[in-house]
BAKE-582240 format. One line per field, with one value per atom (N, C-alpha, C): residue in one letter; z, y, x. Coordinates in steps of 0.2 Angstrom, whole numbers, plus 5000, padded with zeros to 4 digits. Layout:
// residues N
aa <- c(A,...)
Z <- c(Z,...)
Y <- c(Y,...)
X <- c(X,...)
// end
This chain:
// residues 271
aa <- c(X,X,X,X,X,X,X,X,X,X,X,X,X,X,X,X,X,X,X,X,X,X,X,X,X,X,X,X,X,X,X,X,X,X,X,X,X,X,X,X,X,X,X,X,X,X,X,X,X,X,X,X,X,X,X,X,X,X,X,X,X,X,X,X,X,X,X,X,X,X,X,X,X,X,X,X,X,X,X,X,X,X,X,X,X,X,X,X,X,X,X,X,X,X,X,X,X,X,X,X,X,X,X,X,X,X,X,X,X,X,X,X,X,X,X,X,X,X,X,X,X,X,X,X,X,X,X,X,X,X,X,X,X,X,X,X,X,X,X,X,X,X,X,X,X,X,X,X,X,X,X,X,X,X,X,X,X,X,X,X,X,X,X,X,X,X,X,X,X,X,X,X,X,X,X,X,X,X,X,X,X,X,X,X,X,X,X,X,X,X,X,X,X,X,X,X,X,X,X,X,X,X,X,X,X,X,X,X,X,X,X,X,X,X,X,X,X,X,X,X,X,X,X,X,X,X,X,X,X,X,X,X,X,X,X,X,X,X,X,X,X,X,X,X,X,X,X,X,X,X,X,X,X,X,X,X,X,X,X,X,X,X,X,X,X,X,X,X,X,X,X,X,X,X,X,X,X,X,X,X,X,X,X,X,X,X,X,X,X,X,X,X,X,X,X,X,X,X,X,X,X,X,X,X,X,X,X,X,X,X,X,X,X,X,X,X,X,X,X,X,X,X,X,X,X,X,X,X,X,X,X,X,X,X,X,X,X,X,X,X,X,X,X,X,X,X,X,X,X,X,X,X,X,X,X,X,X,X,X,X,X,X,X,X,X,X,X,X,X,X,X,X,X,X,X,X,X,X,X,X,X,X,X,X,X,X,X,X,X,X,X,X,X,X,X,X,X,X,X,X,X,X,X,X,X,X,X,X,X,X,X,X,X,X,X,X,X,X,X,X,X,X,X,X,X,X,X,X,X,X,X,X,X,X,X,X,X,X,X,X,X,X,X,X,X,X,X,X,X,X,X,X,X,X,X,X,X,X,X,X,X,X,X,X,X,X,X,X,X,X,X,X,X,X,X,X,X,X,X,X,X,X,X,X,X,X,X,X,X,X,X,X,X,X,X,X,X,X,X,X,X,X,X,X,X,X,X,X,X,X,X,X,X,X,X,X,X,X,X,X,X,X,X,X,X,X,X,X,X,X,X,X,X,X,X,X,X,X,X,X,X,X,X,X,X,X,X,X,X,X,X,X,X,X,X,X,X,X,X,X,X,X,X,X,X,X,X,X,X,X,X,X,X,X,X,X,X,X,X,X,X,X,X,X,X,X,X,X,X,X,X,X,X,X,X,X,X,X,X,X,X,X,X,X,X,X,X,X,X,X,X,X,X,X,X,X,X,X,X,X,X,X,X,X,X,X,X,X,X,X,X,X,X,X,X,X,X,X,X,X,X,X,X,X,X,X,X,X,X,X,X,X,X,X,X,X,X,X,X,X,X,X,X,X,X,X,X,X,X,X,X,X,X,X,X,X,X,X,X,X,X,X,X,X,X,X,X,X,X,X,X,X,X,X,X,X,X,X,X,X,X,X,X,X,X,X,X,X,X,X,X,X,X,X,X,X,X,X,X,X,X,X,X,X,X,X,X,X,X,X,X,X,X,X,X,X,X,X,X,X,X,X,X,X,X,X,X,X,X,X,X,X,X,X,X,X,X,X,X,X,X,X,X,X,X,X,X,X,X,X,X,X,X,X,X,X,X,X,X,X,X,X,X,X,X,X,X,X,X,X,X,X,X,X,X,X,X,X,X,X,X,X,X,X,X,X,X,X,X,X,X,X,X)
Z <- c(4964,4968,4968,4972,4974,4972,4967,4965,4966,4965,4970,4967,4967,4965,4969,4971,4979,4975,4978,4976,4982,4981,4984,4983,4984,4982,4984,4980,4982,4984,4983,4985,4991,4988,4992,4995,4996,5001,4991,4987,4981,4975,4977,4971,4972,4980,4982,4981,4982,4980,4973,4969,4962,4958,4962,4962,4965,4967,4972,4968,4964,4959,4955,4951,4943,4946,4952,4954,4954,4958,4957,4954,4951,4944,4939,4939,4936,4939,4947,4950,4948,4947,4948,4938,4934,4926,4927,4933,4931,4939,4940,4949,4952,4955,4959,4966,4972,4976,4979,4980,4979,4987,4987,4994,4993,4997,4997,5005,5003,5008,5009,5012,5015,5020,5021,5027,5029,5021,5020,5013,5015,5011,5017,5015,5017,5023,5024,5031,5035,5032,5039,5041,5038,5043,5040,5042,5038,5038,5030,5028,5032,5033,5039,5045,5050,5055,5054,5050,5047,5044,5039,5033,5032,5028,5025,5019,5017,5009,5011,5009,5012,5004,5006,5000,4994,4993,4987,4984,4977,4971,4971,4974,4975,4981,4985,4991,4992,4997,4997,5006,5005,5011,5011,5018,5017,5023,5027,5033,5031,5033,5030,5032,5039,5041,5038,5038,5033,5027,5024,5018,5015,5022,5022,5022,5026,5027,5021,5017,5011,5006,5005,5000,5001,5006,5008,5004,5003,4998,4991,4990,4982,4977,4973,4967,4963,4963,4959,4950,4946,4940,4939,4935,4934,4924,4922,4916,4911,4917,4913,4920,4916,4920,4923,4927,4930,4936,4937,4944,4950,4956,4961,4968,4973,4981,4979,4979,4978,4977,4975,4975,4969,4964,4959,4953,4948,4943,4942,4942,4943,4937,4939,4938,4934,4936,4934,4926,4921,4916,4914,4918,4916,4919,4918,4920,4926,4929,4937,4937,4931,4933,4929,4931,4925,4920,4924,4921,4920,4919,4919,4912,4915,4909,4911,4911,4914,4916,4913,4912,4916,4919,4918,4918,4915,4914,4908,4902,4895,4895,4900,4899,4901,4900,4898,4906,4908,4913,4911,4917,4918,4924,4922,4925,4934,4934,4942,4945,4955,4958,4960,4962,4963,4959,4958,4952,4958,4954,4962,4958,4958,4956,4962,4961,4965,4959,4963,4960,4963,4961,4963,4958,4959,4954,4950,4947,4947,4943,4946,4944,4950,4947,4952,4952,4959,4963,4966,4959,4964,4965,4962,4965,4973,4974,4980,4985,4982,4987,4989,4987,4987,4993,4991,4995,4999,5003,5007,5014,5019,5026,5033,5039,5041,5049,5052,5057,5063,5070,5076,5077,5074,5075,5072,5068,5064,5065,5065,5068,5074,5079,5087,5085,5083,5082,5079,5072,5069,5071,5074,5079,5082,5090,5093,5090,5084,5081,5077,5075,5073,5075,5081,5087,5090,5089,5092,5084,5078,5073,5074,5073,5072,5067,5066,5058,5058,5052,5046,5045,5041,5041,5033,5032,5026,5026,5020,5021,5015,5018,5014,5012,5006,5006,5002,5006,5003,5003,4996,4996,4994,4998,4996,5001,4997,4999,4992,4990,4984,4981,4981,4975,4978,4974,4974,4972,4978,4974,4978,4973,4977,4983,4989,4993,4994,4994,4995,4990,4984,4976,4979,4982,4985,4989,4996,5000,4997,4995,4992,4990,4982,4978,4980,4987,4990,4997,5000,5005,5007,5003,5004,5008,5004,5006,5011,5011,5018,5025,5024,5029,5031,5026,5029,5031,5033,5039,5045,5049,5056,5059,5053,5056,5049,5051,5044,5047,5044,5043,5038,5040,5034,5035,5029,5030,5024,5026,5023,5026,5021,5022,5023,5025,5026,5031,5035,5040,5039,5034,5031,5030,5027,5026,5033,5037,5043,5046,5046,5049,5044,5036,5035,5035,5037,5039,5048,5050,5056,5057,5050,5052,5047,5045,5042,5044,5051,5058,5057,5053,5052,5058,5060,5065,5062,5062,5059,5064,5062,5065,5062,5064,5061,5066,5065,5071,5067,5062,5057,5063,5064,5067,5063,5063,5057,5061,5055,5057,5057,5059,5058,5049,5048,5041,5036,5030,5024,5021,5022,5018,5019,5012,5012,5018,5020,5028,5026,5022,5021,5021,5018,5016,5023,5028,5032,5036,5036,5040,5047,5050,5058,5060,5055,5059,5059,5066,5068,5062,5059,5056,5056,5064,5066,5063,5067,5067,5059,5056,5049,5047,5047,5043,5046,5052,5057,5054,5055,5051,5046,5040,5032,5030,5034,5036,5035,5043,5045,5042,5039,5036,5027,5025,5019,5021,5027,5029,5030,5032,5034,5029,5024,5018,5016,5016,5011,5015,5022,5025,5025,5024,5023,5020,5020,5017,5012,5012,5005,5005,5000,4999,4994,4997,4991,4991,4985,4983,4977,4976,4968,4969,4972,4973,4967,4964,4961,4963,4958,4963,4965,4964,4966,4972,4976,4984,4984,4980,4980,4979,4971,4967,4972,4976,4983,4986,4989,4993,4990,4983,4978,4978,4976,4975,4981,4986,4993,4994,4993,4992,4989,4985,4979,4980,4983,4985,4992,4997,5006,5007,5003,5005,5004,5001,5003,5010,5011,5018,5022,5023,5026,5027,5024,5022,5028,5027,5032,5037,5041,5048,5050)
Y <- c(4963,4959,4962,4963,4968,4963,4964,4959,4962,4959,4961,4959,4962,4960,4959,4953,4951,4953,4956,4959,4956,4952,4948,4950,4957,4959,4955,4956,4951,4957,4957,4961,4963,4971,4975,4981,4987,4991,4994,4996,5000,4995,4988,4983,4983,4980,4979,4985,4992,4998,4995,4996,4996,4991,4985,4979,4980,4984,4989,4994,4997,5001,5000,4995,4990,4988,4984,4983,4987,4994,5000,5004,5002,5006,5000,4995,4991,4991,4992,4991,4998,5004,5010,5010,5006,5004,4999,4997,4989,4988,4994,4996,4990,4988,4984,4985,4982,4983,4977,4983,4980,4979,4971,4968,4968,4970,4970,4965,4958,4955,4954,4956,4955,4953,4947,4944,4940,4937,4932,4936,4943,4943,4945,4947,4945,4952,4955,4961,4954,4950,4946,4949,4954,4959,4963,4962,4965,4972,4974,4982,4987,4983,4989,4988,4985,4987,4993,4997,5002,5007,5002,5009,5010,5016,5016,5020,5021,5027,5030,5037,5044,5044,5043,5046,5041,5036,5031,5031,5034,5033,5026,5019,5014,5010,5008,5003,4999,5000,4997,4992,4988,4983,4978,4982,4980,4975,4971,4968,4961,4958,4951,4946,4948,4943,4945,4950,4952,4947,4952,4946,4939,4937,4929,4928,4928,4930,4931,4936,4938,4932,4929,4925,4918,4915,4908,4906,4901,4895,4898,4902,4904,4899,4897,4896,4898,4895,4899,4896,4899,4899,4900,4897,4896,4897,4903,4901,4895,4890,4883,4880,4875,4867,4869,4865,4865,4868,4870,4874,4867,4872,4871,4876,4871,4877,4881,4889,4893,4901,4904,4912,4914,4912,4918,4916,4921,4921,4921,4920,4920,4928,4931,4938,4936,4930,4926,4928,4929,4927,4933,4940,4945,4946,4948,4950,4951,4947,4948,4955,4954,4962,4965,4970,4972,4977,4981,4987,4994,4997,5005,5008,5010,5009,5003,4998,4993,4995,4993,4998,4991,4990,4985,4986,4996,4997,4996,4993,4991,4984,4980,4974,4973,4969,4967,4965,4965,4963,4956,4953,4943,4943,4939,4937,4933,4931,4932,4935,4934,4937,4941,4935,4939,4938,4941,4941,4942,4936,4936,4942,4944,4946,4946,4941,4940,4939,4945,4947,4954,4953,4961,4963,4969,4970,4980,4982,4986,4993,4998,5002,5009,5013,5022,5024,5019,5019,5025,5033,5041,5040,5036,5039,5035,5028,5028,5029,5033,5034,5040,5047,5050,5050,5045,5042,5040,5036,5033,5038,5034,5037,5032,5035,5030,5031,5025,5025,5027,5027,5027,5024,5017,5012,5014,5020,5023,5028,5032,5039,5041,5038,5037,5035,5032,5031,5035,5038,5043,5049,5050,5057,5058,5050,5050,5050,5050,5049,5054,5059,5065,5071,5070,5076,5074,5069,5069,5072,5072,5076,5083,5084,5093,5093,5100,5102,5107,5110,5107,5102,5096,5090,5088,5086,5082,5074,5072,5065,5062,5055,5049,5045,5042,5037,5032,5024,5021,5014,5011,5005,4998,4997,4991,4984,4981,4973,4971,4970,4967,4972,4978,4983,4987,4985,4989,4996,5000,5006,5008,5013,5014,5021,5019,5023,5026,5024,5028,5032,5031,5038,5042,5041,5048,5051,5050,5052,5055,5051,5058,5063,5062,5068,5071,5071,5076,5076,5075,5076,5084,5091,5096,5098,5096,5096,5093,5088,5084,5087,5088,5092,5097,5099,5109,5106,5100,5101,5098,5099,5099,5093,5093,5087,5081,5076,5070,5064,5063,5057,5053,5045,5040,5036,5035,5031,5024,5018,5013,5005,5001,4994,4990,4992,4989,4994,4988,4987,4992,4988,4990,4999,5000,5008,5012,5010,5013,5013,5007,5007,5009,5012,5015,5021,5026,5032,5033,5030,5030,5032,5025,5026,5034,5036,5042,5048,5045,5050,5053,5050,5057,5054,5058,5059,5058,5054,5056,5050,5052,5048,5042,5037,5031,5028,5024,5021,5014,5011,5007,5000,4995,4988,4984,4982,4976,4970,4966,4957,4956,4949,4946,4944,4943,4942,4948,4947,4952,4951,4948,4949,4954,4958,4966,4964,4971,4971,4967,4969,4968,4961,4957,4948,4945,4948,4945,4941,4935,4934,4934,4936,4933,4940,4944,4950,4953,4954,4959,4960,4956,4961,4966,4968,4976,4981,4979,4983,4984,4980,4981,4986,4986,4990,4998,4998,5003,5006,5006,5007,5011,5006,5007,5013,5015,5019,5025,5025,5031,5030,5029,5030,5035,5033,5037,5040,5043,5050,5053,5052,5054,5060,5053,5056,5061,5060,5064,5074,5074,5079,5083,5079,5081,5088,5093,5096,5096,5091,5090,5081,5079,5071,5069,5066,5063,5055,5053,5044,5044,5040,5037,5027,5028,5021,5019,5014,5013,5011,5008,5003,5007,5005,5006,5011,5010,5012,5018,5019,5024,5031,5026,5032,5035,5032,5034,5040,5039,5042,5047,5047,5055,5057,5056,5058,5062,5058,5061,5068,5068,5074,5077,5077,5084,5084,5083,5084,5083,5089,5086,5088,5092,5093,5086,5081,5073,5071,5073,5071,5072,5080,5084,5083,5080,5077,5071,5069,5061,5061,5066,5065,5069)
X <- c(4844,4849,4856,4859,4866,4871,4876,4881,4887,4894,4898,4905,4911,4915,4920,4923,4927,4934,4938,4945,4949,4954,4959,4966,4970,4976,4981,4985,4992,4998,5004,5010,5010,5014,5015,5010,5011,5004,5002,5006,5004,5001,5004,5000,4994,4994,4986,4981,4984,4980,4979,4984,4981,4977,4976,4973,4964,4963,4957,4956,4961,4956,4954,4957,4954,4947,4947,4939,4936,4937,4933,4929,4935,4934,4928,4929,4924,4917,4918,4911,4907,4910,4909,4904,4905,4903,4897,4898,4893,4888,4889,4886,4884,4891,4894,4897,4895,4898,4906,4911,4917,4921,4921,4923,4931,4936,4941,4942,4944,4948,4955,4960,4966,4967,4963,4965,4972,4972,4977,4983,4985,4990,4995,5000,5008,5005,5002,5000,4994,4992,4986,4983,4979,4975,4970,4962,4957,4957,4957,4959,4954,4948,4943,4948,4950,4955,4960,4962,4967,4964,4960,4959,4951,4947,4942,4941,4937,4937,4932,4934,4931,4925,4918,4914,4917,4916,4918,4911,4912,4905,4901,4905,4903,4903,4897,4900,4904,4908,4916,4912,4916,4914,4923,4927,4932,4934,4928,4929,4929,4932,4934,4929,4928,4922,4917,4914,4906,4907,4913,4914,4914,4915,4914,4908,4904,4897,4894,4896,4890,4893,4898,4898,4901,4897,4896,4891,4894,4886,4887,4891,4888,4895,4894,4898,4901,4907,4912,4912,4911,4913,4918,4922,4929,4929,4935,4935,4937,4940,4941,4939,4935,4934,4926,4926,4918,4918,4911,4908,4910,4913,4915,4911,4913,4911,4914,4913,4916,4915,4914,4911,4911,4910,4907,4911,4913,4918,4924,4929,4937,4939,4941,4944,4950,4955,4961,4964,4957,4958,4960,4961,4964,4970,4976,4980,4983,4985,4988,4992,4997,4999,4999,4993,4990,4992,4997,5002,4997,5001,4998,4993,4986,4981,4977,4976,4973,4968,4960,4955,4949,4948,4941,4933,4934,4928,4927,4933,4932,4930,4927,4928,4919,4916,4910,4908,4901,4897,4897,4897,4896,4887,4885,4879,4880,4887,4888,4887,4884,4883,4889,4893,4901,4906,4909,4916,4922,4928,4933,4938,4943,4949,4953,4959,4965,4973,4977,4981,4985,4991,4995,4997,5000,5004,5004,5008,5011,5005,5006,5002,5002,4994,4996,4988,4988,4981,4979,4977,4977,4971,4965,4961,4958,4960,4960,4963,4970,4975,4971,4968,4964,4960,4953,4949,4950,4957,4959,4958,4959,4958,4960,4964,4967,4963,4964,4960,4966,4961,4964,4971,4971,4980,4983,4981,4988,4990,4983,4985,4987,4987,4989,4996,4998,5007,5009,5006,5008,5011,5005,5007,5012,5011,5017,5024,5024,5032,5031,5029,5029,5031,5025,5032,5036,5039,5047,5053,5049,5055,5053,5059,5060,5059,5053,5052,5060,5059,5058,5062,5062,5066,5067,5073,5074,5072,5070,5069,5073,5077,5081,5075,5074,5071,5076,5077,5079,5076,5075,5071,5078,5079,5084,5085,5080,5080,5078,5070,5067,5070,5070,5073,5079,5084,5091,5091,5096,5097,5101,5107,5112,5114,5113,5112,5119,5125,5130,5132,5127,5129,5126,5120,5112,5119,5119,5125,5129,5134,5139,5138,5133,5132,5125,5125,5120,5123,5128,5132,5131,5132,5133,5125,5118,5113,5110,5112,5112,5114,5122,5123,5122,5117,5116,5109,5106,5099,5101,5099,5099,5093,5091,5084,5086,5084,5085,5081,5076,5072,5074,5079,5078,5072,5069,5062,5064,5068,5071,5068,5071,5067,5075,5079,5086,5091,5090,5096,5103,5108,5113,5111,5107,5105,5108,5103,5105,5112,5114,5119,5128,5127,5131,5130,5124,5122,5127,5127,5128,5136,5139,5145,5149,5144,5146,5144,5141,5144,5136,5132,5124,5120,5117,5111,5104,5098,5093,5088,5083,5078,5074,5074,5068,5067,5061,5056,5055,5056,5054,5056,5052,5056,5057,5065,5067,5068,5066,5065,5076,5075,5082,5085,5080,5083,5084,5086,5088,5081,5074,5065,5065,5064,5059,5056,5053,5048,5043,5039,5031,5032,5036,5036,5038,5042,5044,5039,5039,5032,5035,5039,5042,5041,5039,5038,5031,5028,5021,5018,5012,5010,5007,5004,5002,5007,5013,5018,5021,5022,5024,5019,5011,5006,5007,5010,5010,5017,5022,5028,5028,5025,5024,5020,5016,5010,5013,5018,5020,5028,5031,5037,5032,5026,5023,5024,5020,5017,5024,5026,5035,5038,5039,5041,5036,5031,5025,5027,5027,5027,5033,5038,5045,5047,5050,5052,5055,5061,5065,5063,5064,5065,5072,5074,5081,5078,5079,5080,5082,5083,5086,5084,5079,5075,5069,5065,5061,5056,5050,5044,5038,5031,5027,5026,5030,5028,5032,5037,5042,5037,5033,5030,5023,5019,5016,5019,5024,5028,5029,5030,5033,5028,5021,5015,5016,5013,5010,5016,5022,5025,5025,5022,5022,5014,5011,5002,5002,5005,5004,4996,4993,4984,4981,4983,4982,4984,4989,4989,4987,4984,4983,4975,4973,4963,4962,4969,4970,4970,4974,4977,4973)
// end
C-alpha cells in the first residue's frame, strides 16, 4: 500500500522550500511518497504549473488536483481530540518553524496512510534547491528579460518591507564600485528603493511589478499571482548570474540568492 506525506507550506518561496525538504527528507527514511500542495498559500498556484524536481530519490506529486483526488475519503488523525473528515495524521505536533537542523528522518514511522505537515518557516532547502527545475512560464520570461541586461552586470539586492535593511549605508559605502559598472540590476521588494536609486541619478534595470500598498510582494494579495511567481523567480536568477552582488539584507530568500551566486552551475542545470 503507497503511503504519503501531504506537505502544506506556508510563507515565503524559501520557507516553503524548507518545509518540502523536512518532508523529504522523512519520506526518503520511511519510503513515502511526498504531495506538496500550494494551492492555497499566499502564490495561489499549484507548484507543478512552475516547478518540478530533476531525479528526486522519492516520488514527488506536486499537482494540487491529483492531490486532492489521492486523499479524498481518507481520515484525518489528529494528535489531540477525535478522528474527523480529513487526511491522515497532523504533522502539527512538530514545529512549525522548525529552525536549522530540523531532521524528521529522526522521528518515528506512524501507521497513517497520509501524514499532513503544514507549516513555514525558516531554514536552507540545498538539496531541493538543487533538484529544482523551472518550466516554460518562467523560463520564456526569463530569457526575455535577460537579454535586454548588458553583461557583465552588478547586482543590488534589497529586501525592505517584512525585513529592513539599510539601503542608503550599501550606496554610499559602495558608491565608488557601483559607479565603476556600466550595467546595474536592483533586484528589490520596495518601491522607495527604486526610487531613491533614481534620485541619485543611477541607471539600473528591474522588471519587478509592485502592488499599491507597502505588503512584502509575495503577501500582497491584490497583486497577480502569476506575475508575483514570475518576478521572484527571475529577480533569483538575476542575482544568481550577476557578476558582483552587494546586500547587507537578511532572511531566507536573501540566503537562496547568496547560494545560487556563489554556485551559478545550479543555475546553469535550470535554464
Amino acid at each position: 500500500m503507497e503511503k504519503y506525506v501531504l506537505c502544506i507550506p506556508g510563507g515565503g518561496f524559501n520557507d516553503q522550500l524548507s518545509q518540502m525538504e523536512l518532508c523529504y527528507t522523512y519520506c526518503k527514511k520511511f519510503d513515502r511518497t511526498l504531495l506538496i500542495n500550494t494551492k492555497n498559500s499566499i502564490y495561489g498556484k499549484s507548484f507543478h504549473e512552475y516547478f518540478s524536481f530533476h531525479l528526486p530519490e522519492v516520488k514527488i506529486i506536486c499537482d494540487s488536483g491529483k492531490i486532492s483526488q489521492i486523499v479524498r475519503n481518507r481520515k484525518l488523525r489528529k494528535k489531540f481530540g477525535n478522528n474527523i473528515n480529513n487526511y491522515g495524521r497532523s504533522f502539527l505536533s512538530f514545529p512549525s518553524f522548525s529552525g536549522y537542523g530540523q531532521d524528521f528522518s529522526n522521528e518515528k514511522e506512524f501507521p497513517e496512510e497520509v501524514l499532513i505537515h503544514q507549516g513555514g518557516g525558516k531554514g536552507y532547502p540545498t538539496t531541493l534547491l538543487r533538484l529544482l527545475r523551472f518550466n516554460g512560464k518562467i523560463l520564456n520570461r526569463f530569457s526575455e528579460r535577460y537579454e535586454k541586461i548588458k553583461k557583465p552586470y552588478l547586482c543590488l539586492y534589497i529586501r525592505n518591507t517584512d525585513r529592513q535593511s539599510d539601503f542608503k549605508k550599501l550606496y554610499l559605502e559602495n558608491k565608488d564600485l557601483i559607479d565603476s559598472y556600466q550595467n546595474i540590476y536592483v533586484a528589490t521588494d520596495n518601491k522607495d528603493v527604486l526610487n531613491y536609486f533614481k534620485n541619485e541619478g543611477l541607471k539600473f534595470y528591474n522588471f519587478t511589478t509592485f502592488g499599491k500598498t507597502a505588503s512584502p510582494l509575495h503577501s500582497d494579495r491584490n497583486l497577480d499571482n502569476h506575475i508575483k511567481i514570475i518576478d521572484m523567480i527571475c529577480d533569483m536568477l538575476f542575482v544568481g548570474l550577476s557578476e558582483k552582488m552587494l546586500t547587507n539584507s537578511n532572511g531566507g530568500f536573501t540566503r537562496l540568492c547568496t547560494h545560487l551566486h556563489e554556485n551559478k552551475d545550479w543555475i546553469y542545470e535550470k535554464i
